[in-house]
C-alpha angles and dihedrals in degrees: 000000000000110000116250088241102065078074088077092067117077100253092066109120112263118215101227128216104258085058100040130062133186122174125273125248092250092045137077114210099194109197115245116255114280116249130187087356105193133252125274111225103171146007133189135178135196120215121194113221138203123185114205102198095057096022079221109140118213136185121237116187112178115186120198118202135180115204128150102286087049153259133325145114146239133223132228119191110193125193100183095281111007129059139185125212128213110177110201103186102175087206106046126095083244091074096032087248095290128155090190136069161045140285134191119219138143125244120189089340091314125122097230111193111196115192119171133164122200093163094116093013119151118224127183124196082311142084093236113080117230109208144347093061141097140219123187129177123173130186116201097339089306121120095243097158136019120178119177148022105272132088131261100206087183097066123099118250086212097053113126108251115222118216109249142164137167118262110177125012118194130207132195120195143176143186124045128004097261104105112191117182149128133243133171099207090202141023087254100044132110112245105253120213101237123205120179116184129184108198151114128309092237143335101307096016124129106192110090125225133209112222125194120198135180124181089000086302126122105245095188135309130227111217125193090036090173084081105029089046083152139022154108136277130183124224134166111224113174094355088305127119112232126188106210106199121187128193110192096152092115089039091064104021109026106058086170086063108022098183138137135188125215128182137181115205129191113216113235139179115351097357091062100048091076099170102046143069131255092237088050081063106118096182129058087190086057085066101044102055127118124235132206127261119194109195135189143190125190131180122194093219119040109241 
């Protein structure tokens, strides 16, 4: 399948006008209820980290996934080219079945200590709890991650504190075309409810047509999606400029695969400074921020 970022070239296919609708200034498009929504099978999310001690900056992706012997998740700990893995299922013979605990490893000649606790953790439909856990990674003594809303009583008040934020959050689906999910696009955002639905124009249709909501507000549609099978589409969402790209070909045209991609960009640095030159720039730390991606990546049929 082409990848979703070839839609970035000038040669990706461009939804026109006449194909492609977003609500007016003067009108409210309110999304249809949801029906049948999928199952989310996986979630990871990549922080940014800057240690201030070092100035050193890393890369900590944690996945959580939710499969028959239970939920857990698994760290990635990324220095530009190399990475270590630490998998901590809460439910294999590898971790003696706790949900509760803290390992020691090194990672790119630093001492990485991971303590978590899921004992009284709260899921919804999803693999990634959503509140009474907790998630703790230090580097060298230094707090580079906290995830969660408990406690962690061993942890020293005096610890350094690293700067991070999350730059890219991933999502993995399966069942119908009907994407629910959640995304804060910047630090000081606000977090926007997401629904994106595959279906038909209307009642006896066959064309299908790709909806985009927010807030339980249609965004913009993309009609005849048999020939705009992919494509990009640009929204503002809290003063920033996002590129939406879909990719529905083996949706439509692989029923072997029946998969789709879907990403939401913000734009940073030079892209999202549409109306000025590069040379018109102040800041060199304006170009060089990172902005936020939110993929996903949706089946019609679990594996």
């Amino acid at each position: 399948m082409r990848g979703i970022a070839s839609c970035y070239n000038e040669h990706a296919i461009r939804v026109s006008d006449s194909y492609c609708s977003r609500p007016s200034s003067n009108q409210v498009y309110l999304c249809t209820k949801l029906n049948h929504s999928s199952i989310q099978d996986s979630v990871s999310c990549i922080y940014k980290v800057n240690l201030i001690s070092t100035q050193k900056q890393l890369l900590i992706k944690i996945t959580w996934t939710k499969k028959l012997i239970g939920q857990g998740f698994n760290i990635n700990i990324t220095n530009h080219t190399f990475s270590s893995k630490f998998n901590a299922n809460t439910n294999t013979p590898l971790q003696l079945r706790k949900n509760k605990g803290r390992e020691t490893f090194q990672a790119h000649n630093f001492e990485v200590k991971l303590l978590w606790d899921l004992s009284g953790a709260k899921y919804d439909e999803g693999p990634e709890p959503v509140g009474g856990f907790y998630v703790v990674v230090l580097v060298d003594s230094e707090l580079g991650l906290r995830l969660g809303d408990k406690e962690e009583k061993s942890l020293e008040l005096n610890v350094k504190e690293a700067n991070f934020s999350m730059v890219s959050r991933s999502e993995r689906f399966s069942g119908t075309t009907v994407y629910a999910t959640k995304a804060k696009f910047c630090e000081t955002g606000i977090e926007h409810e997401i629904v994106i639905k595959c279906g038909a124009e209307e009642e006896g249709s066959k064309s299908p047509v790709l909806s985009v909501c927010m807030d339980k507000k249609t965004m913009f549609q993309v009609k005849r999606l048999r020939w705009n099978f992919r494509g990009n589409q640009t929204i503002f969402v809290d003063g920033l400029v996002v590129d939406m790209m879909w990719d529905v070909h083996d949706w439509l045209f692989n029923p072997n695969s029946a998969s789709a991609v879907f990403m939401f960009r913000t734009r940073s640095g030079l892209d999202s400074r549409l109306w000025l030159e590069e040379k018109n720039l102040q800041t060199r730390k304006e170009q060089e921020r990172i902005g936020f991606s939110l993929l996903i990546c949706a089946c019609k049929n679990p594996d």
